[in-house]
Structure formats: C-alpha cells, structure tokens
N, C-alpha and C positions, 0 to 999 in steps of 0.2 A: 304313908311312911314318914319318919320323924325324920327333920332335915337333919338332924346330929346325927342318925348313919351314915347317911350319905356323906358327913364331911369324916366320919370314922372312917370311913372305905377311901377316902384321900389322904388319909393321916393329916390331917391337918383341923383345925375348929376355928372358927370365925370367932371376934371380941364381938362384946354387946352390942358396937356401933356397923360393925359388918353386919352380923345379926340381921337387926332393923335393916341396912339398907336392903338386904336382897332383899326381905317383904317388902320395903317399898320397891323395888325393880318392880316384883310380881304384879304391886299394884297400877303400876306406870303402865307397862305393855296391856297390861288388860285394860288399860283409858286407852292409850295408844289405837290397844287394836279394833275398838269398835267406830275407828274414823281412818285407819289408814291400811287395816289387812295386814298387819305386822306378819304375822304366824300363826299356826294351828293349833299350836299347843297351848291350850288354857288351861287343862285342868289344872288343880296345885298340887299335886304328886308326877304327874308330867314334866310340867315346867321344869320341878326343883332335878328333876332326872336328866332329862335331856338338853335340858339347854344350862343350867345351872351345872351340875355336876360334869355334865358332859364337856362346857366349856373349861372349867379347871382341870381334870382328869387331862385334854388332850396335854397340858405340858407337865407332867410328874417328871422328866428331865430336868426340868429348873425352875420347880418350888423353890427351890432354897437360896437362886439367886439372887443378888440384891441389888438396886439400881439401874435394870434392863431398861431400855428405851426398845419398845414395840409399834408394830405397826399390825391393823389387823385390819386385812383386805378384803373389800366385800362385806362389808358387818353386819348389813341390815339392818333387823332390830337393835341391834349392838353384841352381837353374840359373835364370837366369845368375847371378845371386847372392855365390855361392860362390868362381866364378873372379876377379870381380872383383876380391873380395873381396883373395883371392891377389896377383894384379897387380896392385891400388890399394892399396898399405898405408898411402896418407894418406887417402883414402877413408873415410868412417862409412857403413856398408851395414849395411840393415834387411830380413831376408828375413822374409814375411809369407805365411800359406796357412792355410785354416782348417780345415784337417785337423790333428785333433793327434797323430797319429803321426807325422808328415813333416817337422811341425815339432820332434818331439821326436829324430827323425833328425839335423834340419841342428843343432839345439843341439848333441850329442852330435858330431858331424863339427870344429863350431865348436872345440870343448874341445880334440878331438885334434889339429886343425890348428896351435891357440896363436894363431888369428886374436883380437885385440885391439880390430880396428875393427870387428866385425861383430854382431848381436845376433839373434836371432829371438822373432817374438811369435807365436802364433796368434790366429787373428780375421779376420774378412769385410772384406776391403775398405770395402763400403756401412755401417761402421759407425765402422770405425777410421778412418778420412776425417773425422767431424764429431768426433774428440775433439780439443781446445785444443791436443794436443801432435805431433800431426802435422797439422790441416788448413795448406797452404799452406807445411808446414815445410820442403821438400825442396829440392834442386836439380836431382835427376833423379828420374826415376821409370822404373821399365823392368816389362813385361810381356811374359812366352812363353809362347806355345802356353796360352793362359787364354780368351779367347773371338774374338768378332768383334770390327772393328777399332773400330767406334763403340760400345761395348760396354765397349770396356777405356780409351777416352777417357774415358768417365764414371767409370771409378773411377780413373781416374788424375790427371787436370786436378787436383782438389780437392786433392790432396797437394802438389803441386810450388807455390813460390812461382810473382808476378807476372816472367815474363820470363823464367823457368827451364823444363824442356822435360821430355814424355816422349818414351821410343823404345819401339816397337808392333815387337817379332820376328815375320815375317809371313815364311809360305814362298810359296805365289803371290800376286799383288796382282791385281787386277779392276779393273776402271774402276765399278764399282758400288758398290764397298767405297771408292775413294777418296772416290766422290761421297757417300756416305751420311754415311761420316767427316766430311767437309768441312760437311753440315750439322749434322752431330750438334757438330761443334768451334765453331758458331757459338754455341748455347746456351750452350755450358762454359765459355765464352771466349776460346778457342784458336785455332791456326788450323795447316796441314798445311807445314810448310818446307821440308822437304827428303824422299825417297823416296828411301834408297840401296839401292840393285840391286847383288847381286856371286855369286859362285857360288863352293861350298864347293871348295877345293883336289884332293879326291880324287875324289869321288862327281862332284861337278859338279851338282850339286841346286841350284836356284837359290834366294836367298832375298833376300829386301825387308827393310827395319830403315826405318820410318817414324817420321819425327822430327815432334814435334806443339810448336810454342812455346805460353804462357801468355800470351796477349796482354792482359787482362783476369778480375774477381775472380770472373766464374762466379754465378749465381746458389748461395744456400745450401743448397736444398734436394736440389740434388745435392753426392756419388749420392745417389739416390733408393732405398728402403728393401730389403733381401736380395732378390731373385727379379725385380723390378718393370725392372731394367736389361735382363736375358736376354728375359724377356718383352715387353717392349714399349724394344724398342731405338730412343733415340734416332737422328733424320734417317734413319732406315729408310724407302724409297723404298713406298709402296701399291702393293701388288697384285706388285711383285717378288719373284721368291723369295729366300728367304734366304740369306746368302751362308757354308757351312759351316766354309770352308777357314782354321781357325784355327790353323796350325801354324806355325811353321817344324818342330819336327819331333815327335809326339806322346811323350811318354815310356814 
C-alpha cells in the first residue's frame, strides 16, 4: 500500500523532510532489530500500518494542537513516540522505558533522525512521576501496548497537568476494562471522555485509543511504588478475571 493513503486516511501528508525520515525510522528499527529484538513487525506495508499509522491515528483529538509537551510511556522501540515526534515538530516529546537498551536505541534513532524536540530518559514510570520536574508537567501523556487500561491510568494521571489528558492505545476494549478504568480514574482524579473506535486501513484490525481528562490533583502517593500498580491494580473489580488484552499491537 502507498504510504499517501495511509496519511489520506489521517487527513493529514507529511513535507519531503517527514517523508524521508519515516523511511529512515523504517530503516533504523530494521538495523535496530537485528541486535536488539525491537518488534515484529518488519514488513514495510506492516510497519507503515501498525506502528506508523497506528501511532498517529491514536491522537486525531489533537492534530491540530500546537506546542504540546508529551510524554510517551513505555515506548520501546519509540512507538508512538517517535512518529510523533516526526509529524509534530513543534511538539516537546519525551520517550520513557526502563530498559536501557531500548532506550539507548530511540537515543541513537533520535541523533540520526536530527529530531530537535525529542529526548529520551530511562526509568520506571512509578518513579519518574514523583520527581519536581515531570510530576503534573505534561500536556499529554500516551501509553501502548504497556499494560492494562487502569494500570496505565496510574502511571500516567500523575504526569499530565490539571485538565490536560492521556490516550490509552487499546486493540479490543471490554465493558470490564472500561468499568474498572472508570473506577480506578476516580482515585487519580480523572475521569474516561472519549473511546475512539476506528480500524487500521489495510488489515482492518480494530482498535480503541481512550482518552482519559485530568479532572482533579490525584492523590500523591500515586503511582504507587514499581510492581504494587500490576499487582494489585486499581478499581479492579473482585473475583473477575483479569482483563489480559493489552495491545493494540504487541512489538
């Protein structure tokens, strides 16, 4: 498929110098991944779907905004991260994962791209969250394929200011997962706005991109300390099972 659908199907078209860089992304992750196990996705009709498109697609709430300061938790390979990155270049975007190979990947991607606004740190969400210079500091916050949905509200709430919003990349959505969400967003201070539904251009994979507003400051002791969020997940309903399906798509 021509990647000019795929950006027709976002309303939007990359300039010459976007262009090139995603071919150079493409070609970085496929050096990448034959030394570090990035992801699975190699083909280049894949790629440009699922992880390209799929990482732009999840915010068509705010294309249009201008000057966001992002945070995007759990990046990995740099996804969605990375694209943004690309297509926002008034955008400050901060990929975070606490593996330090992956993040010493998206640095090194970073250098080659000549991305300007973008930085990467290693470090645990449930830690970098309570330092002075990201709690509360964000405008968005984005999380994929990292855990369950009230799982990633907890480490994300705490970064994004009062009124500013995350999005939850979610491949099926559950009426379990909303509801547990919903309670676990009442703790954090948040509350669930929007659930946009759309399916990928090619494959037809469907996928959710749930938008969470900051209504209020959160108690401070969340997140709550490395391990204790996955383990004992917030507004997790008793005696249901756990709800596994954390993807939109696994790398």
């Amino acid at each position: 498929m021509d990647p000019g659908a795929l950006w027709q199907e976002l309303g939007w078209q990359p300039d010459t110098l976007q262009a090139r860089s995603f071919e150079r992304l493409y070609e970085l992750v496929l050096a990448g991944n034959a030394r570090l196990n990035l992801t699975r996705i190699t083909g280049r009709e894949e790629f440009w779907e699922k992880h390209l498109f799929d990482s732009l697609r999840g915010l068509a709430a705010f294309q249009d905004q201008k000057e966001l300061s992002l945070i995007d938790i759990g990046t990995g390979a740099g996804f969605p991260g990375l694209p943004i990155a690309i297509a926002h270049p008034d955008w400050y975007v901060v990929l975070v994962d606490s593996v330090r190979k992956k993040i010493a990947f998206v640095l090194s991607t970073i250098q080659a791209l000549g991305l300007t606004n973008a930085q990467a740190l290693t470090g645990r969400a449930e830690d970098l969250a309570h330092r002075r210079e990201h709690r509360e500091s964000y405008d968005l916050a984005v999380l994929r394929a990292v855990a369950q949905a009230n799982v990633c509200a907890e480490y994300a709430l705490p970064f994004v200011k009062l009124g500013s919003a995350a999005v939850l990349y979610r491949g099926n959505w559950e009426v379990q997962e909303e509801v547990e969400l919903a309670r676990a967003c009442r703790a954090l201070g948040g509350e669930i706005v929007e659930v946009d539904a759309f399916e990928l251009p090619v494959s037809r994979a469907v996928r959710h991109c749930v938008v969470i507003r900051k209504t209020g400051p959160g108690l401070r002791v969340f997140p709550r300390p490395a391990g204790l969020p996955t383990q004992h997940p917030l507004g997790a309903i008793e005696g249901a099972p756990r709800v596994e399906s954390v993807e939109p798509e696994e790398p």
